[in-house]
Every structure is written in C-alpha cells, then in structure tokens.
N, C-alpha and C positions, 0 to 999 in steps of 0.2 A: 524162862522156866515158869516164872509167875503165870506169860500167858497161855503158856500149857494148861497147867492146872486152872486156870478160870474155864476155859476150853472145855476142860474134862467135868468141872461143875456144872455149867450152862447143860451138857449134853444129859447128865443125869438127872436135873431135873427134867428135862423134855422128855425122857424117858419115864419117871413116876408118872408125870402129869398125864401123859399117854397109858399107862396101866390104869390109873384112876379112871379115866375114861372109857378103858377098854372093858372096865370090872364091873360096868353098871347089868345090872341084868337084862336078859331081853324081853320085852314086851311081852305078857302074858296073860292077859284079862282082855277078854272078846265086851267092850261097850257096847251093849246097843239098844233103838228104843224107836221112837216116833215124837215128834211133833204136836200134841193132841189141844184140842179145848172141847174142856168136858167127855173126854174119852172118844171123842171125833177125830180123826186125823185131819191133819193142816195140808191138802193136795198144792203140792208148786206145781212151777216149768222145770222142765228137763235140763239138769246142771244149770241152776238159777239162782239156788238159796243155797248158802251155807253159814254156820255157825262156827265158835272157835274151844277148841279145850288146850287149857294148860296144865301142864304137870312138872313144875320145877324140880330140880333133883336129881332128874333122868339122863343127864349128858343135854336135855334142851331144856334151856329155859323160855323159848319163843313158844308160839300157840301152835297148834295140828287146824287146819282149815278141814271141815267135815261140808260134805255137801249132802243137803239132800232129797231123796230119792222123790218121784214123781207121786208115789202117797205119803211123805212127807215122814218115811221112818230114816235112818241113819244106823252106822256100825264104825267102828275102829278098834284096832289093839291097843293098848297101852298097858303099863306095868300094873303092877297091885300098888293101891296108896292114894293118896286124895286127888281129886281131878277137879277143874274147876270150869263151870262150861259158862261161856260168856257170847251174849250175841250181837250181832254185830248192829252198830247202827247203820237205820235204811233199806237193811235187807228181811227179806220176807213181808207178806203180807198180814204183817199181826204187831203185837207191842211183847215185850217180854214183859212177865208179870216180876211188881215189885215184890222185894221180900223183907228185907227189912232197911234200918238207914243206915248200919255198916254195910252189909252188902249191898245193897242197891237193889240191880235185878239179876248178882252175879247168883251161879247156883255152887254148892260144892255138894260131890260123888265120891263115897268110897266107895275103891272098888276092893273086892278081896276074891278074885276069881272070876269068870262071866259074869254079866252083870245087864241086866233086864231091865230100863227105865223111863216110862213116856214122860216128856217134859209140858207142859202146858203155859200155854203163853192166849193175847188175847188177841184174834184176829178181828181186822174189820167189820168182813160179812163174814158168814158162813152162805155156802150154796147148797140149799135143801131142795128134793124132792125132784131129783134129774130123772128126765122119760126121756129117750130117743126111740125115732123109728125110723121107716122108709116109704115115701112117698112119690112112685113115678122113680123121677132122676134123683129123687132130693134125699137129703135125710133132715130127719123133723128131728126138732128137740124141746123140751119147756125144764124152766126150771123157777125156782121161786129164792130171793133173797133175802138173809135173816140178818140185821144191823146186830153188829155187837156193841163196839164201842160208840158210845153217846158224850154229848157236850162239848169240852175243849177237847177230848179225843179224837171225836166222830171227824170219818172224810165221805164224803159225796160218791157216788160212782160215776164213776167217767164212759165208762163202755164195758158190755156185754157180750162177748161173742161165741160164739160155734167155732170149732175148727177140727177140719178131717184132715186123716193122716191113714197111709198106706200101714206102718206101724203103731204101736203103745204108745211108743212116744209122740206124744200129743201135747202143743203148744204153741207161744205166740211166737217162739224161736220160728225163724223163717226155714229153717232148717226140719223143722218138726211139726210143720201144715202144708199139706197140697190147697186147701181149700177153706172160706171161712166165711160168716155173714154176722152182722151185729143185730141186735133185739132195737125194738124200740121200748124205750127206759120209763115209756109211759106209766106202770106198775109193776113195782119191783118185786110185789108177791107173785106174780105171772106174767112170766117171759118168755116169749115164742119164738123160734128161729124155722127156718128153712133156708140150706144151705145146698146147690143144685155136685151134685159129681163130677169131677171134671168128666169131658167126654173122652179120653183117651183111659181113662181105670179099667182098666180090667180082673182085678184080682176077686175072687168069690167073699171077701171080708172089706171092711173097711171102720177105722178107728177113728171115736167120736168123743168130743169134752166141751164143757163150757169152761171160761175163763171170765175172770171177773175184774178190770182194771180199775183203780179206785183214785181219786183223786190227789196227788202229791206223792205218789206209792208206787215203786219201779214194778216190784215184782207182783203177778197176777194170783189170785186164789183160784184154784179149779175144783170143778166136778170130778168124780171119778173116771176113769178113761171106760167108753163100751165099744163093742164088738161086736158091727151089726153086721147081717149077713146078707148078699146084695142078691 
C-alpha cells in the first residue's frame, strides 16, 4: 500500500511540474537589429557569426544561438521581459564593446513587444569605399581600409580578397565562391583587384565582395555584396 501511494505521489508531481512547464507562454516579441559600428553595419560570411541571448524563466535557461545575416543584421522571437545578449568569444570580426565592471560586455534588452535594436561593438577594420567593375573577362574592384582598433587591440591584416559568386551569397565559404584573387597589401588605403571569370559562367549577372582576413581572427569583415552585369 505504502508503495502505491508513493506511486501515486511521484506521478502527481510529474504532472504539476509538466503544467508548470506547459504554462509558460509562447514566444512573443519579434527581436531584431544589426550589428553596427557607428551606424555602419558589421558585413560577415554566410552562416559564420553568431551571437547568444538568454532569457531565464521561459522553460530554458540555456542561450538561443542567433546567427548573423551577410549585412550583419539578425531577428529571433522570444517572450516579453529581460533578454540578455552575450557575445561570443572569437567569433566575428570586431570586440564587443565594454560597458561597465558588473557587466562586462554583457548587454540587457527589455523587450515589451517587437523590438528594434542595433548593437554596436568595435570592429578591426572597417572596409570603405568599394568600386567594382568589368573588365574584358575580369571584374575589377578597389577598395580602401580604415583601422579601428589601435594598440594592444590592433591586429595586422593577413589578406585581402575578391570573391565572385553565381549568387548573394558571397564569401571565403568555399561553398559561396566560384572565383577569387588577393590585393597586394602594399597600401591599405588603395586596394586593387582583378579577378578573371571562370570560362565556363554563363549567367547574364555575377556577384562580387571583398573580404578582409585579419591577423589571429577566424571570421572575415566584408564589403557589401554587388551585382555586376556581364
């Protein structure tokens, strides 16, 4: 008898603790934003960077892994109530900016409804001032490098490249370049490329970016993706 009724206690709480769970609300508030420094967007690779937001409370206490997009904006649902976005170390081309010495560089977001918000962090370089064209077989490109971070922050740039793509998706994903040629790093204010077509393209468009690999820094910063017309 005894182990009846233990039985029958065990099973009712499994059942609360499952309503508890069940009762949380569902997701309601549309996050979303960009990546920015100085109201610039922060351009990655294609599913290369992502970020983390917590919101204990909700049935999860682990993080939501956000990835983001190739101009560097992002979105997710989550409930109404505090969010906490946290970045990851290593990833992306930039530092997240410190905020104070309880936080760190953690941010917190209420949400109460949609919620519209660029985050700003400090990236290595920025890449200013992209020209592409076409040339014969080729497509031409220039673009110029602006250091952000100096001193014990600063890293060196490693390589500079071009890379075409049948699509948008444009990067050093080998996945997301037909084609590619590196600068010479001689002056980083003016950077020249010419990168020939492969000979078998046929399509009347062809999609073009630069990339910027920086020294000790997985993920590349890019140009805007263009769309030249062959």
């Amino acid at each position: 008898m005894k182990t009846y009724n233990f039985f029958i206690l065990i099973c009712a709480l499994i059942m609360i603790s499952s309503c508890e769970i069940d009762n949380y609300d569902e997701p309601n508030a549309f996050f979303q934003g960009t990546i920015t420094y100085n109201g610039d967007p922060i351009r990655v690779g294609a599913n290369e960077v992502r970020f983390q937001l917590f919101q204990p409370g909700f049935g999860n206490s682990g993080p939501f892994d956000v990835n983001l997009d190739l101009n560097g904006s992002f979105s997710g649902r989550l409930s109404n109530g505090e969010v906490k976005v946290k970045f990851i170390d290593g990833q992306g081309p930039f530092k997240a900016k410190f905020v104070n010495e309880q936080q760190g560089d953690t941010i917190f977001v209420p949400l109460n409804g949609d919620t519209v918000m660029d985050i700003e962090v400090l990236p290595y370089y920025m890449v200013r001032n992209p020209q592409f064209g076409k040339a014969g077989n080729n497509i031409t490109a220039s673009v110029s490098l602006e250091k952000i971070l100096t001193g014990d922050d600063g890293r060196d740039v490693e390589s500079v490249t071009l890379f075409l793509n049948a699509t948008t998706l444009v990067s050093n994903n080998g996945d997301y370049n037909i084609a590619q040629s590196n600068a010479d790093l001689g002056d980083l204010s003016n950077l020249d490329f010419s990168t020939a077509i492969p000979d078998n393209y046929n399509d009347p468009y062809i999609f073009a970016r630069v990339g910027v690999k920086i020294v000790g820094v997985e993920d590349l910063i890019f140009s805007p993706v263009e769309k030249i017309a062959l």
